[in-house]
C-alpha positions in Angstrom: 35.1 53.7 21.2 37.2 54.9 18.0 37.2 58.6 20.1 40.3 59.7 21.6 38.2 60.5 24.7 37.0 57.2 25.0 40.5 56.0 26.7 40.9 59.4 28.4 37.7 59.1 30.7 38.0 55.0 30.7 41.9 54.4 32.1 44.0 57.9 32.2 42.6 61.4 32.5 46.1 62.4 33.3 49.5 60.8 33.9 49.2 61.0 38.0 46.2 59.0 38.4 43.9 56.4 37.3 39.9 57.2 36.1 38.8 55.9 39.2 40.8 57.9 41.2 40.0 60.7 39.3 36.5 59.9 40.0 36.6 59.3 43.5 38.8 62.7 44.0 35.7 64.5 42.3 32.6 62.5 44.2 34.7 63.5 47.3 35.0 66.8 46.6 31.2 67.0 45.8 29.9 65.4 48.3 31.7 67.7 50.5 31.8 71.0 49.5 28.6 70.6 46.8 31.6 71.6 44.3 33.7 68.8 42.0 36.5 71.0 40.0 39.2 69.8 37.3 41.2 72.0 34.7 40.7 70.7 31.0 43.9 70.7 29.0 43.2 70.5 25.2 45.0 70.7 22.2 44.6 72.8 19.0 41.6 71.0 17.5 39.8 72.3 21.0 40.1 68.4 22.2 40.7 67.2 25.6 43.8 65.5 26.4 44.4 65.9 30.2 41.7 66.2 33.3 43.1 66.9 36.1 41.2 67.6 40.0 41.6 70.6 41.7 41.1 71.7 45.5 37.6 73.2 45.9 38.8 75.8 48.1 41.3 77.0 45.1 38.7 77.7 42.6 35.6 80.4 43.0 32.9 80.7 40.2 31.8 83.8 39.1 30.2 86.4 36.4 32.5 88.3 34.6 30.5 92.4 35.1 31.8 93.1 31.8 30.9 90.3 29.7 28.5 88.4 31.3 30.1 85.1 31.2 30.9 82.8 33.6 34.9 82.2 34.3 36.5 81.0 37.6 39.4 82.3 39.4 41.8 80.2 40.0 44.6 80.4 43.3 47.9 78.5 42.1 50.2 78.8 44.8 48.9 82.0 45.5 48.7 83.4 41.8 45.4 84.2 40.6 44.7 83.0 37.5 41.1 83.5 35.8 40.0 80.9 33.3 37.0 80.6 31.1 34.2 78.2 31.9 35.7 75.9 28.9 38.8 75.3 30.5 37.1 73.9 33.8 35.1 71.2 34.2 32.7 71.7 37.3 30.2 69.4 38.0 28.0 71.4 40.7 25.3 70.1 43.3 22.2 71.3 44.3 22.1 75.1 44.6 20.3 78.8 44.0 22.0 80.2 41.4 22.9 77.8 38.8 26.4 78.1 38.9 28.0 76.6 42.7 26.5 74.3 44.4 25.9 74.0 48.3 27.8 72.0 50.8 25.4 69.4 52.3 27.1 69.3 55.3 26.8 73.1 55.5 23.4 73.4 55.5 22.9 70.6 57.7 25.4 71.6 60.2 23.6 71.0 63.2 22.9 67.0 62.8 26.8 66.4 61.7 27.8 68.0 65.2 25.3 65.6 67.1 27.3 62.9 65.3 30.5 64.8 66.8 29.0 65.4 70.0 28.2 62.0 70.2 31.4 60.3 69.4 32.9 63.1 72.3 30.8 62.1 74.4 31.2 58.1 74.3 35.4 58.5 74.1 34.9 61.3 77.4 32.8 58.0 79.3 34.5 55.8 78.7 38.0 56.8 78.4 38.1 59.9 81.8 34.6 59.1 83.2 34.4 58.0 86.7 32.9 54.4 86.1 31.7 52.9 89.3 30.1 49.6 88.8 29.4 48.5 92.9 29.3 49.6 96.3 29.9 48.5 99.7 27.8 50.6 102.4 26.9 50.0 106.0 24.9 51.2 108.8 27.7 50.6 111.8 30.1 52.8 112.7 33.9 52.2 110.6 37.1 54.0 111.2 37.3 56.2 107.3 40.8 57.4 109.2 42.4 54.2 109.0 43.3 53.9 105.1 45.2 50.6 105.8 42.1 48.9 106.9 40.0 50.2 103.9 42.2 48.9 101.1 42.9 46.1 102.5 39.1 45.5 102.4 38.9 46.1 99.1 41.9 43.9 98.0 40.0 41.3 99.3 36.7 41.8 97.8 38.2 42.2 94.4 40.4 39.0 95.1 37.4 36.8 96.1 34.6 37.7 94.1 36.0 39.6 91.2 36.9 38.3 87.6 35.9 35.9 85.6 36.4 32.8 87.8 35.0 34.3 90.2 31.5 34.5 88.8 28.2 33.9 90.2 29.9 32.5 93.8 28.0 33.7 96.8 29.5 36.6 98.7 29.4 37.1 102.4 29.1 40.2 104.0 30.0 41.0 107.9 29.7 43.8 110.0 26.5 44.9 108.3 27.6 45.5 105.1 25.5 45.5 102.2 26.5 45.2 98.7 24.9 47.5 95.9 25.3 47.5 91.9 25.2 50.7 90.1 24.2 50.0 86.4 25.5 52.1 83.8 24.0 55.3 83.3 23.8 54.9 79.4 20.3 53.8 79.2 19.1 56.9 80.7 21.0 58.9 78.3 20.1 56.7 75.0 23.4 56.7 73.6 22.7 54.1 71.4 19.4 55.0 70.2 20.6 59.0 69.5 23.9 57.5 67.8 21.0 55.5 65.5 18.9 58.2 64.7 22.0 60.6 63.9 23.5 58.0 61.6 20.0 57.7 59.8 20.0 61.4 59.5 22.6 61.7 57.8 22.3 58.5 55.4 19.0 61.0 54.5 21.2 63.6 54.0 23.0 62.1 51.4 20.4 59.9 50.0 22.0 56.5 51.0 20.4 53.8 52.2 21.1 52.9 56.1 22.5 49.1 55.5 25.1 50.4 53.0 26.7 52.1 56.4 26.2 48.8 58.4 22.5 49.8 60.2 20.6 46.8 59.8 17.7 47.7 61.9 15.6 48.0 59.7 16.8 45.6 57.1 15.4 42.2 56.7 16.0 40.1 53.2 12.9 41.0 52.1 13.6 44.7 51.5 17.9 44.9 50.8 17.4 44.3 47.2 14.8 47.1 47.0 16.5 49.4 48.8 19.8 48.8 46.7 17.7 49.4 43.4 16.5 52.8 45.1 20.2 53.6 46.0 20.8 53.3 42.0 17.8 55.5 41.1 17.4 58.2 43.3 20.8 58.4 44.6 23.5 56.8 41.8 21.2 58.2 39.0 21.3 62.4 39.4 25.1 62.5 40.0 25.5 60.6 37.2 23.6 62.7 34.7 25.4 65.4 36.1 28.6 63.5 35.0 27.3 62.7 31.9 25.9 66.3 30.9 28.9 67.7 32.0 31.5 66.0 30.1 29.3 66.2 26.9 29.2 69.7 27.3 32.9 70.7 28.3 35.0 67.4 26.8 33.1 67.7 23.4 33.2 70.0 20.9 29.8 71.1 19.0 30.9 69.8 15.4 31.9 66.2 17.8 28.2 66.1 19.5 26.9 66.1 16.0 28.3 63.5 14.6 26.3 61.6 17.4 29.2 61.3 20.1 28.2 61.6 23.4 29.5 60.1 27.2 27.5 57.7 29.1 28.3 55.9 32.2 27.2 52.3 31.5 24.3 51.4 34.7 24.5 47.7 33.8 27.8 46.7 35.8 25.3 46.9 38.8 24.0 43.4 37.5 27.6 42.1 37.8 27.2 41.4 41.6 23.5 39.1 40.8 24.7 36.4 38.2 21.4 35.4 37.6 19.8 38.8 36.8 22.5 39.6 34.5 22.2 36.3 32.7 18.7 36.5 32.2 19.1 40.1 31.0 22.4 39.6 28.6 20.0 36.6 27.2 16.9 38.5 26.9 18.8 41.0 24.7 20.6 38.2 22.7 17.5 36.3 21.9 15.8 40.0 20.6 18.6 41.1 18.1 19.6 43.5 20.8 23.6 42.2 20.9 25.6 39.7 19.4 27.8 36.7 20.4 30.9 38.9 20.8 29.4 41.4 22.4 27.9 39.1 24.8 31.5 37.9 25.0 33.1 41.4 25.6 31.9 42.0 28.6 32.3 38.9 30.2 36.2 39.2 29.2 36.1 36.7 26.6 37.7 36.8 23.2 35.5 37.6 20.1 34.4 34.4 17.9 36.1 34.6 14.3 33.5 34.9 11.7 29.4 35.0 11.2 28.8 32.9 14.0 30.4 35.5 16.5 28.8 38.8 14.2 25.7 37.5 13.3 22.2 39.1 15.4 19.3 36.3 16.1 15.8 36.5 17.0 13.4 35.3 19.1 11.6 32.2 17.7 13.7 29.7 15.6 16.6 31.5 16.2 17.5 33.0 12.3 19.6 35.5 11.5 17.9 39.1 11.5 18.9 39.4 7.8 16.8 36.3 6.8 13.8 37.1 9.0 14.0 40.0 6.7 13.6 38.5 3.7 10.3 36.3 4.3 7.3 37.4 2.8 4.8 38.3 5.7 1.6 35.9 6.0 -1.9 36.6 4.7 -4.5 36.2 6.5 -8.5 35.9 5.8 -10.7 34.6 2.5 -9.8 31.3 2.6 -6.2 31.8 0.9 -3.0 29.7 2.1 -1.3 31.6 4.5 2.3 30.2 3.9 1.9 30.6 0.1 5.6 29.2 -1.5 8.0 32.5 -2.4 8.5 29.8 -5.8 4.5 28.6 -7.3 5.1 25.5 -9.9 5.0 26.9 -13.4 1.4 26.2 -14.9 0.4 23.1 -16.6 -3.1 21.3 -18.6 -6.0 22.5 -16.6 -8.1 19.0 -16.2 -11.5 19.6 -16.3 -13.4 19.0 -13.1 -16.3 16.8 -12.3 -19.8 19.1 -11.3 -22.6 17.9 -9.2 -24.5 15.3 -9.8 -28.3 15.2 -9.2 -30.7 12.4 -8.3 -27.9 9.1 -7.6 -25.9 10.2 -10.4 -27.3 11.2 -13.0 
């Protein structure tokens, strides 16, 4: 916390946005092109002082011929600019080379334009489709000439047994008509089962679990907190270390990462949203030496506790201070000795002679 990058990463990378909109900026960028880019500002100690995001389709990675090393070319407002791989941090998906990642949606082109196909399709239906819901046939001979008497059959149907009012009352039919209900051609077409199976595809895709997108099918409360703790490991988990490994490696300097400084996203705010997990785990680890009150405190928001009694580590048992847990002898065990002997034996005094056995009543 006493590292200037701490506050850099936490609230500001740079003075246009906050970290979490740094964050998100990057993850989007990711996620869509495989690619997160942002040009690293430092000063002369070689520190970082300002992140800031840049467009995807700006930057291209590359091998210098000459010297081997990797440095990416950079379009500003249509100036090329190459930079080495220091001044840009690029946090890279899955891809062949090492060095740029592959756009998931790419690759998977051709279940994304179902998805679009689909939502074409359903605003085409519904929005210019031609959307008959009844029909009135009949056998006898009618005048089609006479438009008068057609719409004015109609205006009458619609009047008498159309709306909500008008529900469920009997309708009478003359002249041999016969009424007829064409049901919506959707079924056939299962536009809501294909619009299912694309979304899972694609939840797949990006390794996410279908109720976080609202498709409960297959949800029940058995299985939601399971499937949220795979969403953290197999999902949350790799594009974190690749945020992790990355800034150690581009916002620290070698002589920094051997002092022991290093960046780490802290996984335990995902026990914020179950109270009872995270009491029983922030309790666990204050019972065990692990943390102490104020620590405990800080991240519930609370002010620290002035003196010991807010510093001071306990264990397990009868609740003593590490320090003094330290400081007992350990107990001995076997051949009959005491095994709580006192850390301070009386000194020695007259040794009374002892009675010995006595043989036949006494004497």
């Amino acid at each position: 916390w006493d590292h200037s990058l701490y506050d850099l990463l936490r609230a500001t990378p740079n003075n246009d946005m906050t970290s979490m909109t740094w964050r998100e900026t990057m993850n989007g960028h990711l996620d869509l092109s495989g690619n997160g880019y942002s040009i690293i500002t430092t000063n002369k100690r070689g520190q970082a002082i300002d992140i800031y995001p840049w467009d995807w389709r700006m930057i291209t990675p590359g091998r210098n011929e000459e010297t081997g090393k990797i440095e990416y070319h950079l379009n500003d407002r249509g100036k090329i600019e190459i930079l080495p791989a220091e001044r840009v941090f690029h946090v890279p998906g899955w891809g062949f080379d090492g060095i740029q990642g592959f756009s998931i949606i790419r690759l998977a082109r051709e279940a994304v334009a179902l998805g679009i196909a689909i939502t074409e399709f359903s605003a085409r239906f519904f929005g210019q489709g031609m959307n008959i819901g009844s029909v009135l046939q009949t056998d006898q001979p009618f005048n089609v000439k006479n438009q008068d008497a057609m719409d004015s059959l109609k205006q009458q149907f619609e009047e008498r047994y159309s709306g909500l009012a008008n529900a469920h009352r009997p309708i009478v039919l003359t002249n041999g008509f016969k009424f007829t209900r064409i049901p919506m051609p959707l079924t056939d077409a299962q536009f809501v089962e294909n619009s299912r199976l694309n979304q899972e595809q694609i939840c797949g895709l990006y390794r996410v679990p279908p109720h976080l997108v609202a498709n409960l099918g297959h949800a029940t409360f058995s299985n939601i907190e399971q499937q949220s703790l795979e969403f953290m490991i197999y999902s949350m988990l790799p594009v974190i270390t690749r945020y992790e490994q990355t800034m150690n490696w581009k916002l620290l300097t070698p002589a920094e990462r051997a002092q022991g400084y290093f960046c780490s996203f802290n996984m335990n705010v995902f026990l914020r949203g179950d109270s009872a997990a995270r009491a029983a785990y922030l309790n666990t680890m204050r019972q065990n030496g692990a943390i102490n009150a104020d620590e405990w405190r800080e991240q519930d928001g609370m002010n620290p506790i002035d003196g010991d009694a807010g510093e001071a580590y306990l264990v397990n048992g009868n609740m003593i201070s590490t320090e003094t847990a330290a400081k007992q002898q350990p107990k001995r065990t076997g051949g009959g000795e005491e095994q709580n002997p006192p850390q301070n034996p009386p000194p020695p005094g007259p040794v009374r002679p002892q009675p010995g056995p006595t043989r036949n009543g006494g004497e």
